[in-house]
PLY file of the C-alpha trace (Angstrom):
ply
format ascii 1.0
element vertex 164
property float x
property float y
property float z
element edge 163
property int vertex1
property int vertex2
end_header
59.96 37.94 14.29
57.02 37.35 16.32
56.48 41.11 17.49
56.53 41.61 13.36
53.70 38.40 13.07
52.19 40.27 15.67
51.76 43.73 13.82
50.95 42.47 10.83
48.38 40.15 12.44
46.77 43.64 14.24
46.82 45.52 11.05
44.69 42.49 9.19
42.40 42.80 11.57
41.51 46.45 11.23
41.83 45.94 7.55
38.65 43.76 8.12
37.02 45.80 10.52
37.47 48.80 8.27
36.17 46.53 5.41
33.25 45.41 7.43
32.26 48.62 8.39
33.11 51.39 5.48
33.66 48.50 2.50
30.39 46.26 3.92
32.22 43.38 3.65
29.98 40.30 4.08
29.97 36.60 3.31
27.24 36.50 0.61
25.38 33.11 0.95
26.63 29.84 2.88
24.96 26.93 0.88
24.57 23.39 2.47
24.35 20.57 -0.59
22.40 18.01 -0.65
21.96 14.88 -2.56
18.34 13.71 -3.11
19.06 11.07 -5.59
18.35 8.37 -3.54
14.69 9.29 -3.16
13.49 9.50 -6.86
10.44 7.83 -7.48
7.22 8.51 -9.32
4.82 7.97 -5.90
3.27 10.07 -3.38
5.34 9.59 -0.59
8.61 11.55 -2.91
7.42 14.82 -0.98
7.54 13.45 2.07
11.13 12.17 1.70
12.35 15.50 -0.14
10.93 17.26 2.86
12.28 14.74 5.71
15.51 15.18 3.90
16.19 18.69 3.88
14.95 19.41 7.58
17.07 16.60 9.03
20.37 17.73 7.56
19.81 21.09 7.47
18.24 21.68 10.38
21.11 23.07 12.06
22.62 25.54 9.43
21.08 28.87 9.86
22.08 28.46 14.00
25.97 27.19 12.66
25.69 30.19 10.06
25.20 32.57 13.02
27.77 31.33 15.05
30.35 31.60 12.36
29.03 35.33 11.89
29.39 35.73 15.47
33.22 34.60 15.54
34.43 36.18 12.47
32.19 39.11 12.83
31.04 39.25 9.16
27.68 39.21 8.54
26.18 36.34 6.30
23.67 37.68 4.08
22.02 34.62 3.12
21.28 30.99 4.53
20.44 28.60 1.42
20.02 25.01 0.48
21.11 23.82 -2.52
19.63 20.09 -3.57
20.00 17.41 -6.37
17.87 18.82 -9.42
14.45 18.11 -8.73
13.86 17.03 -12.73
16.19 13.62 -11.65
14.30 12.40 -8.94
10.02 13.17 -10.56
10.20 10.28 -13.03
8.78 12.60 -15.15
5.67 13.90 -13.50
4.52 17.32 -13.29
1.89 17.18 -10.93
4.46 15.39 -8.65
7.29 18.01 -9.29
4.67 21.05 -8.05
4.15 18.66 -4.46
7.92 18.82 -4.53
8.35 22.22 -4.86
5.57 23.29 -2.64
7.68 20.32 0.12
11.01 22.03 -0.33
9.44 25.50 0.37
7.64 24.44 3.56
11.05 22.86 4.37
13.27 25.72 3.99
10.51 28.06 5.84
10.41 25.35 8.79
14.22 25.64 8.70
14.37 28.80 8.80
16.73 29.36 5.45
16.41 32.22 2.84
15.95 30.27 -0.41
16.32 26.48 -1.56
17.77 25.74 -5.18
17.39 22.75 -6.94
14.03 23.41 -8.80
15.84 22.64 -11.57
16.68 21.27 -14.95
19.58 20.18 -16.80
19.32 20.06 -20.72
22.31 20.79 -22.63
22.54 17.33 -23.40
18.72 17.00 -24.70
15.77 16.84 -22.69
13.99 13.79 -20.67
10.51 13.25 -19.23
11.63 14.48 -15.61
13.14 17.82 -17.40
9.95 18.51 -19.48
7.59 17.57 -16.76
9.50 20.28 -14.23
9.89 22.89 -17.00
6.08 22.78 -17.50
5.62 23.27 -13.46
8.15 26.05 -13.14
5.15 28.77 -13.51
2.63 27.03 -10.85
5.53 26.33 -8.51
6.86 30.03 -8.45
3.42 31.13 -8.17
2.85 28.89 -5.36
6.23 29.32 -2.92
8.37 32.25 -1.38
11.68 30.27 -0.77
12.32 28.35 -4.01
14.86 29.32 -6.78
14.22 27.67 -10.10
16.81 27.26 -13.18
17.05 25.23 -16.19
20.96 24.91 -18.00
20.52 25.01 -21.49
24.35 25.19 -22.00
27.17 24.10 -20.96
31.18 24.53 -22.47
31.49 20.68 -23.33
28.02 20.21 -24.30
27.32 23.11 -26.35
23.51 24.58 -25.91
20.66 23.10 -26.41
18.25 25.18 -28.71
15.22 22.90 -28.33
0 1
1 2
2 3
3 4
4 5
5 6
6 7
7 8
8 9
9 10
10 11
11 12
12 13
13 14
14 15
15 16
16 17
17 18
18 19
19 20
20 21
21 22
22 23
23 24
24 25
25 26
26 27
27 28
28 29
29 30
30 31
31 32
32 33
33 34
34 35
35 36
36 37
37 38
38 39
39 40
40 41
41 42
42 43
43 44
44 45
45 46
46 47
47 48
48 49
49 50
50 51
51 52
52 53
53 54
54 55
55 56
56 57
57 58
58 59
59 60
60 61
61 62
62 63
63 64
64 65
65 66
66 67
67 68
68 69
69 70
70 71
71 72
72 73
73 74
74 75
75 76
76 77
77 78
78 79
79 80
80 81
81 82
82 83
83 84
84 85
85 86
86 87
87 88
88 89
89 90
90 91
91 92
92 93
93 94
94 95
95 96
96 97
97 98
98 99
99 100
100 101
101 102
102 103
103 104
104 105
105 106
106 107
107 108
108 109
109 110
110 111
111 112
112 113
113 114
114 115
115 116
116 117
117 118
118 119
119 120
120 121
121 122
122 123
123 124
124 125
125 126
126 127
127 128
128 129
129 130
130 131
131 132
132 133
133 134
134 135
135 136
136 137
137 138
138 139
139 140
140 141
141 142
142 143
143 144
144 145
145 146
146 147
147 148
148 149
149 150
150 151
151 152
152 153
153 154
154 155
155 156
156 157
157 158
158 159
159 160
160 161
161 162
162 163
């Protein structure tokens, strides 16, 4: 029995070496989450926080990210940072949500991550202040950052879509 573990074991691993090499098998993006909730507020110092957020818990994932590589010998393609949508925590500012996005970019360079999600909105269930106030910063904020991925859900299966 074990000498049968034991071959099948061997042969999984050149199936993955095979896959790695010829197939360019790869783990696509490793994503930490987090939850910025806690900081909403309409005042200056919300940058600040966003930013003192992200590079405190996620200072250590694109170093963990390589190590993992390292021991399973797939490469990970990207390193990202997913966070609360930004539209929750503005109170409904715009000028607010662009010091936001341009914190979150400086974080994720300073980190050293590919991209940081989160510029977001979610309005399949109607729109508030904080959703209309990031939607009308999406275009400065893009045009302003390298590392930030925006999105707005119009949609969803329960909800239905929102065609405002």
């Amino acid at each position: 029995m074990r000498s049968q573990f034991h071959s099948n074991n061997g042969q999984e691993v050149f199936e993955t070496l095979r896959m790695v090499e010829v197939e360019h098998l790869d783990i696509r993006t490793t994503t930490l989450g987090l939850s910025l909730l806690d900081l909403a507020g309409n005042d200056k110092q919300l940058p600040n926080r966003v930013y003192d957020r992200v590079t405190t818990l996620a200072q250590d994932l694109v170093k963990i990210a390589s190590e993992v590589e390292a021991d399973l010998g797939v490469p990970v393609i990207n390193k990202r940072v997913s966070v609360t949508p930004i539209s929750l925590i503005i109170g409904g500012n715009p000028d607010l949500a662009i010091e936001v996005a341009l914190a979150l970019d400086r974080a994720a360079a300073d980190i050293g991550i590919d991209y940081i999600a989160g510029y977001s909105a979610l309005v399949h269930k109607g729109t508030t202040l904080g959703d209309a106030a990031l939607i009308e910063s999406i275009p400065a904020a893009l045009a302003q950052t390298e590392r930030l991925c925006s999105s707005v859900n119009v949609a969803s299966t329960k909800a239905g879509e929102n065609m405002d």
